[in-house]
C-alpha positions in Angstrom: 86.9 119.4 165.3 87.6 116.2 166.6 85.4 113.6 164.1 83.4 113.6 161.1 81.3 110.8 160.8 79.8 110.2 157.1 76.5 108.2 156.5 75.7 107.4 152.9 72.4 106.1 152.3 69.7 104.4 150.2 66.2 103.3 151.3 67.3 102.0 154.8 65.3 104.4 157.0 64.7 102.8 160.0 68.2 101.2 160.8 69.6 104.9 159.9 67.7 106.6 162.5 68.7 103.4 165.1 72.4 104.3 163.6 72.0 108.1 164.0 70.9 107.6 167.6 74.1 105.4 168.6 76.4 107.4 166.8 75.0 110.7 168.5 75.6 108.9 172.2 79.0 107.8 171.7 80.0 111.3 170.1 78.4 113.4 173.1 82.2 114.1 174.7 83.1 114.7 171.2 83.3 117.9 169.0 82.0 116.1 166.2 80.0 116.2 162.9 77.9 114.2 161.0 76.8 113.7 157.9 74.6 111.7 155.8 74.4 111.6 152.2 71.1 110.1 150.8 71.5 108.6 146.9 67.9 109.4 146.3 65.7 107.5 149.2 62.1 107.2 148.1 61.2 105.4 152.2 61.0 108.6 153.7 64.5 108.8 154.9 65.3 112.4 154.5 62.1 113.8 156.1 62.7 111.8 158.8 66.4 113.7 159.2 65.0 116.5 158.9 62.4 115.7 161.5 64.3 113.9 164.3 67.7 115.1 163.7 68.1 118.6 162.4 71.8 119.0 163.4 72.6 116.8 160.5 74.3 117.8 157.7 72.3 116.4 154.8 73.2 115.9 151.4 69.6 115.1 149.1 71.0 113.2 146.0 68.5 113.3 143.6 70.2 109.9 141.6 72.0 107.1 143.1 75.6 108.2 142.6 77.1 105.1 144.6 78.9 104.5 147.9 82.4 105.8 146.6 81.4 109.2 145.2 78.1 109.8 147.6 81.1 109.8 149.9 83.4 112.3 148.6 80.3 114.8 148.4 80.7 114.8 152.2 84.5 114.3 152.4 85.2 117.6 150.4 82.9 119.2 153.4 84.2 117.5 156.8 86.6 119.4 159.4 87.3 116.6 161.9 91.1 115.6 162.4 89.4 112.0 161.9 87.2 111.1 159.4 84.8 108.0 160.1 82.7 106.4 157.2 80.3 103.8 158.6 77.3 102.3 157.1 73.6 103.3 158.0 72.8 99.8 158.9 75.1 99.8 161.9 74.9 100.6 165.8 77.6 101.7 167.7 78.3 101.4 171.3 78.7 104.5 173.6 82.6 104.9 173.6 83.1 103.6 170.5 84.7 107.0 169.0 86.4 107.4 171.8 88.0 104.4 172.2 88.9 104.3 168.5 90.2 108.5 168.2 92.2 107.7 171.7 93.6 104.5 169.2 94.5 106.6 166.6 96.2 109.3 168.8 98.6 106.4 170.4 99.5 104.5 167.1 100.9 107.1 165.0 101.6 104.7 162.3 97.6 103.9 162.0 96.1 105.5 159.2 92.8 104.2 159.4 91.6 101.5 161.6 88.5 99.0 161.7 86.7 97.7 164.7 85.5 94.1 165.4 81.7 93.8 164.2 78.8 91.0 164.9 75.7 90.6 163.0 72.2 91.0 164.5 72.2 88.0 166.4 76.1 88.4 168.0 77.9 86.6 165.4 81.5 87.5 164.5 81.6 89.3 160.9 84.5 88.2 159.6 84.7 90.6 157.0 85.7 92.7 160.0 89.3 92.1 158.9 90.8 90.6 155.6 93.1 90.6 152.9 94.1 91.8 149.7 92.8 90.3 146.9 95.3 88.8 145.2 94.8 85.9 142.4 95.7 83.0 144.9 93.7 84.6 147.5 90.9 85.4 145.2 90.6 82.1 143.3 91.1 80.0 147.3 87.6 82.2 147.9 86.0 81.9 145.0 85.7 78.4 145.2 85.1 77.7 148.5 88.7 76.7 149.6 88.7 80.1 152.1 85.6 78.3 153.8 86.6 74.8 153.4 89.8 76.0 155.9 88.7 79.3 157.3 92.2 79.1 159.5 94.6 77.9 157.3 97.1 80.8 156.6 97.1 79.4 153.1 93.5 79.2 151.8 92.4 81.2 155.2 93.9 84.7 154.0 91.0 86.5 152.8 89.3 86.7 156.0 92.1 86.1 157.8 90.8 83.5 159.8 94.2 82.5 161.4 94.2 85.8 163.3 92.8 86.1 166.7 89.6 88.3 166.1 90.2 89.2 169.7 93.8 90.9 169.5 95.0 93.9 167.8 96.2 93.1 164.5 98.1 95.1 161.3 95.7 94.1 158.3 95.8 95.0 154.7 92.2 96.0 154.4 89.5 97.0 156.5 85.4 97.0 155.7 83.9 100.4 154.5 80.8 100.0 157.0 83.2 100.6 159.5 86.2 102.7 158.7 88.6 105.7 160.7 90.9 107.3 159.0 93.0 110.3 160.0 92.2 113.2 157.8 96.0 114.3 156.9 96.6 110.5 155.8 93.0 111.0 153.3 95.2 114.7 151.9 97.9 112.2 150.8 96.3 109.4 149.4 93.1 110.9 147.9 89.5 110.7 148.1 88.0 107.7 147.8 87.9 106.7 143.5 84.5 107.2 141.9 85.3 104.5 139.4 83.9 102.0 142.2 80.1 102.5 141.8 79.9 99.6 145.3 82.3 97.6 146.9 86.2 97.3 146.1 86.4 101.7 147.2 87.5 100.1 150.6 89.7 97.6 149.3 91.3 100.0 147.3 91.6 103.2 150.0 93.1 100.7 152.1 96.1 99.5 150.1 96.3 103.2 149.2 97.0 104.2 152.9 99.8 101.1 152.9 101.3 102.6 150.1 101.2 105.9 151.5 103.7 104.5 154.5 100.7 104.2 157.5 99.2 100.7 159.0 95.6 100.0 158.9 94.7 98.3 162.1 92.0 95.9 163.3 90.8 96.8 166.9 88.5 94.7 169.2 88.3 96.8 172.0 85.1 98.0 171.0 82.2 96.3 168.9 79.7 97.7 166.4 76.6 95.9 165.0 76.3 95.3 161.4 73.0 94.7 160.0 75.0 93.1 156.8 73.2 93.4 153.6 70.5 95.3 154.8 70.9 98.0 151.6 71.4 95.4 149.4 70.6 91.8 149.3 73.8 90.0 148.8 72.5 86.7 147.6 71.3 88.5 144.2 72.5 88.0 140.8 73.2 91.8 140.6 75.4 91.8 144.0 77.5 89.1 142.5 78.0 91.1 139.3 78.9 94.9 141.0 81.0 93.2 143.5 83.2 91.2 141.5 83.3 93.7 138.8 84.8 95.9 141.4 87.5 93.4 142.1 88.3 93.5 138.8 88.6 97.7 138.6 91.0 96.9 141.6 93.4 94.3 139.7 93.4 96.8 136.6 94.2 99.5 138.7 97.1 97.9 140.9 97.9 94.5 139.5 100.6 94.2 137.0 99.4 93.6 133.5 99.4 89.6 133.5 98.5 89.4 137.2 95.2 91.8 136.1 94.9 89.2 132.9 95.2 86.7 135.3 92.5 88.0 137.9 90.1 89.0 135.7 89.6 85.6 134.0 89.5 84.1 137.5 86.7 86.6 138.4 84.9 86.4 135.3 84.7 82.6 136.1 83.6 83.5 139.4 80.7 85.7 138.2 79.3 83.3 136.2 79.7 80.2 138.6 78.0 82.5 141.7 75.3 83.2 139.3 74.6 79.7 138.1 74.6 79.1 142.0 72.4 81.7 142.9 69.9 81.4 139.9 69.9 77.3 141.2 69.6 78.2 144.5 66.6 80.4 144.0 65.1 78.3 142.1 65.0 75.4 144.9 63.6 77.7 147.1 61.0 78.8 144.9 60.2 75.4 144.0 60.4 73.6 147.6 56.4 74.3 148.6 54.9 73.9 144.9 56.6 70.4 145.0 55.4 69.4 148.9 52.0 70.6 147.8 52.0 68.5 144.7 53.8 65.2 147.3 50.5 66.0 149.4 48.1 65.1 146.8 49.3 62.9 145.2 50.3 60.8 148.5 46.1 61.4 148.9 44.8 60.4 146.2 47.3 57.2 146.0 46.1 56.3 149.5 42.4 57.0 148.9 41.4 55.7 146.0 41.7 52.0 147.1 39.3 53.4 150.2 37.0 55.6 147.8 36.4 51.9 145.4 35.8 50.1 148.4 33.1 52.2 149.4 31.4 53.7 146.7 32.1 51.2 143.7 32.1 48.0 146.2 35.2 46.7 144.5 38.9 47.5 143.1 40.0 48.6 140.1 37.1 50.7 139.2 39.8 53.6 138.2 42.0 52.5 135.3 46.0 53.0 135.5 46.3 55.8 133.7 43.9 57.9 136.4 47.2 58.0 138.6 49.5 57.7 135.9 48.4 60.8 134.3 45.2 62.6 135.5 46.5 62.8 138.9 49.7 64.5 138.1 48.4 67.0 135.2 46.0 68.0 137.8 
């Protein structure tokens, strides 16, 4: 068996069947498998499997047990020499798995690799390759120096933005949505760790595999689509919480004790700060067409009225102060 490609996912049926499609097209030359876990879908998603693609090896959750140990479920099951994980909210193009297993079979030293990915609309993800998430590199992105100098090799490093996105590179860690790793290299490192509910499991599987003596690599010669955030919407108050509670697992787990210390009351910080932002944030938004409506009617009545006195009253200052003052606006 050549690959086993694992799909978890959660209420995202329509960019999973566009995703099952693509990945069935570039595995045709392929002795492959696939899989897709569902954490308990209530759109439809599994009859729709079972409908369009019954060669799929489904796996009906009947809770949401998570990205990291949804996962496992179909790792403990998969026979290819390569093991691909990849999000349901992605499209891959036709020789995608074989450019990336003919990769793999070149670099030895590569124990998982990651390919360049675009959004919808062609833009560069640049989550495509980045760092580890150490305290300097997590506090430069947590407030905003990472975007302030997105190539600076200082402040730049989580994303890496002083790499050329268009060369081969060695990275530390690779994005889950997109990830090949070489079945013998998963034997010695483990599975992924179930103590990750979302988020960190790939930051953490890929500093395992550097431990473990192998190179994850970034590889542009192919291009996926990533429909980021489609499962879940990024801007929330809960995304902020699970992800950088994850980071957090990750410094405990591989930090030393006063780096961890350290980390953790940076990310707390950081929690709190993205929420006030996002709770702010939203609340503009929400508040943008109540206040032009309100602008609107005032600016009308404040315009009118001299008008309305003219024509019905024959004079000005029919309407005391206190009609604009206070009427206007209560109403």
């Amino acid at each position: 068996m050549d690959l086993s490609v694992i799909i978890v996912n959660y209420n995202v049926k329509f960019f999973l069947e566009q995703c099952l499609h693509s990945v069935y097209n570039s595995s045709k030359n392929l002795e492959a498998e696939i899989f897709v876990v569902d954490n308990n879908s209530v759109d439809g998603s599994c009859q729709m499997i079972r409908e369009k693609f019954p060669d799929v090896k489904l796996v009906e959750n009947k809770s949401n047990f998570g990205f990291a140990k949804a996962n496992n479920q179909a790792l403990n099951k998969a026979k290819g020499k390569f093991i691909l994980l990849l999000n349901p909210d992605t499209v891959v193009e036709e020789k995608t798995f074989e450019k990336c297993i003919r990769f793999m079979e070149e670099n030895d030293d590569a124990g998982s690799m990651g390919v360049k990915m675009i959004d919808g609309k062609g833009k560069f993800l640049p989550e495509s390759k980045r760092s580890l998430p150490t305290p300097a590199v997590a506090f430069y992105k947590t407030f905003g120096l990472a975007a302030l100098f997105p190539r600076s090799k200082i402040f730049g490093k989580y994303h890496l933005g002083y790499l050329d996105k268009e060369k081969t590179q060695h990275v530390e860690v690779l994005p889950g949505a997109f990830m090949l790793i070489r079945k013998s290299v998963l034997e010695k490192t483990g599975l992924l760790d179930e103590d990750y509910f979302m988020y960190g499991e790939d930051i953490d599987l890929s500093y395992r595999i550097s431990l473990a003596g192998y190179r994850n690599y970034y590889y542009p010669g192919t291009t996926i689509i990533h429909y980021k955030g489609e499962s879940t919407k990024k801007s929330s108050i809960n995304y902020v919480m699970v992800f950088y509670r994850a980071m957090i697992i990750f410094a405990r787990k591989h930090f030393t004790r006063n780096n961890a210390k350290s980390f953790s009351f940076l990310i707390n910080i950081a929690i709190y700060v993205r929420a006030a932002v996002s709770i702010f944030r939203r609340f503009i938004i929400n508040s943008i067409n109540p206040l032009l409506n309100i602008i609107v009617i005032y600016a009308g009545y404040y315009f009118i009225l001299p008008f309305w006195e003219d024509y019905i009253f024959k004079s000005s200052g029919t309407y005391p102060k206190e009609y604009l003052l206070f009427a206007v606006p209560s109403y």
